[in-house]
N, C-alpha and C positions, 0 to 999 in steps of 0.2 A: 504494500500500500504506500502511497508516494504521499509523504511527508508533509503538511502548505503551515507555512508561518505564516502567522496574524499578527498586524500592529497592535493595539492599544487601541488604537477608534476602529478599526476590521470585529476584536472581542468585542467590546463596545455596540456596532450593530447588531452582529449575531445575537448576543444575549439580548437584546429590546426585541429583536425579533420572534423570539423563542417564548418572552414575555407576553405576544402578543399585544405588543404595542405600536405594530403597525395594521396601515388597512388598505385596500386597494383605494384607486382614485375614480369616481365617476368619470365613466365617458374614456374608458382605458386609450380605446384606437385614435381617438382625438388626442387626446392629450400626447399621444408618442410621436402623432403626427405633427402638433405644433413645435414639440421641442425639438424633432428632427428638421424642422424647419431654423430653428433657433439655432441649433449645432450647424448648420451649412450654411447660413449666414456669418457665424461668427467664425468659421475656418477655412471662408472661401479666403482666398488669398491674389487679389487684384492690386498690390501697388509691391515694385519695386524699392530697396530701400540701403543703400550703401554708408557703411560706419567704418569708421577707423578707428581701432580698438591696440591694446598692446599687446603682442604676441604670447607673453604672460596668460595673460587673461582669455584669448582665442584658447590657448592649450585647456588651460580650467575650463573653459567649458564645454572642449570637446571631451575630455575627460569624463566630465560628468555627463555628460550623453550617454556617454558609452555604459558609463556606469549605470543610467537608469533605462539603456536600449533604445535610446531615440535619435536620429538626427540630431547635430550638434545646432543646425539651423531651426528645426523645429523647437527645440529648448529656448532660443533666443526669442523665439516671437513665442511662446507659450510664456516666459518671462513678463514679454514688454505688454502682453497682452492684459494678465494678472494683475499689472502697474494700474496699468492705466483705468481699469475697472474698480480699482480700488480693492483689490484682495489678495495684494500681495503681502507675505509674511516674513521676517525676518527670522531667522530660528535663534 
C-alpha cells in the first residue's frame, strides 16, 4: 500500500470531513461550471512580460520549481498572480 503524507491543513480537512461538516453545494453542475469559467479566465495567459532579475534569484527559483514540479515560469506568474490579488503569504 503506497504510503500519502498529509500537511496539517490536508489532516485538518479530512477530519471536518469525517465530522461531517461538510455538505454539497446546490446546483452542483452550475456551480463547477462557473468556477471553471473563473479558472480559465484567470490562467489564460495573453500578455507578454520581460524582467530582469539576478541570476541568484533566476536559480532560487528555478530550484524551487523543480522542487515543487512546476515550470520555473509558471511559479513566477502563480507568485505575481497571489500578489496582486492580495493572498500572498510570507512564511
Amino acid at each position: 500500500m503506497k504510503r500519502v503524507y498529509l500537511d496539517e491543513e490536508e489532516r485538518n480537512i479530512i477530519e471536518s470531513v469525517e465530522r461531517g461538516e461538510w455538505t454539497s453545494v446546490k446546483n452542483l453542475e452550475q456551480e463547477i461550471k462557473k468556477h471553471q469559467q473563473y479558472a480559465k479566465n484567470t490562467l489564460r495567459k495573453d500578455k507578454r512580460v520581460n524582467i530582469r532579475i539576478s541570476s541568484r534569484d533566476l536559480e532560487a527559483l528555478q530550484s524551487r520549481a523543480v522542487e515543487d514540479g512546476i515550470p520555473y515560469q509558471t511559479l513566477m506568474a502563480s507568485v505575481l498572480h497571489r500578489f496582486v490579488a492580495g493572498r500572498f503569504k510570507e512564511a
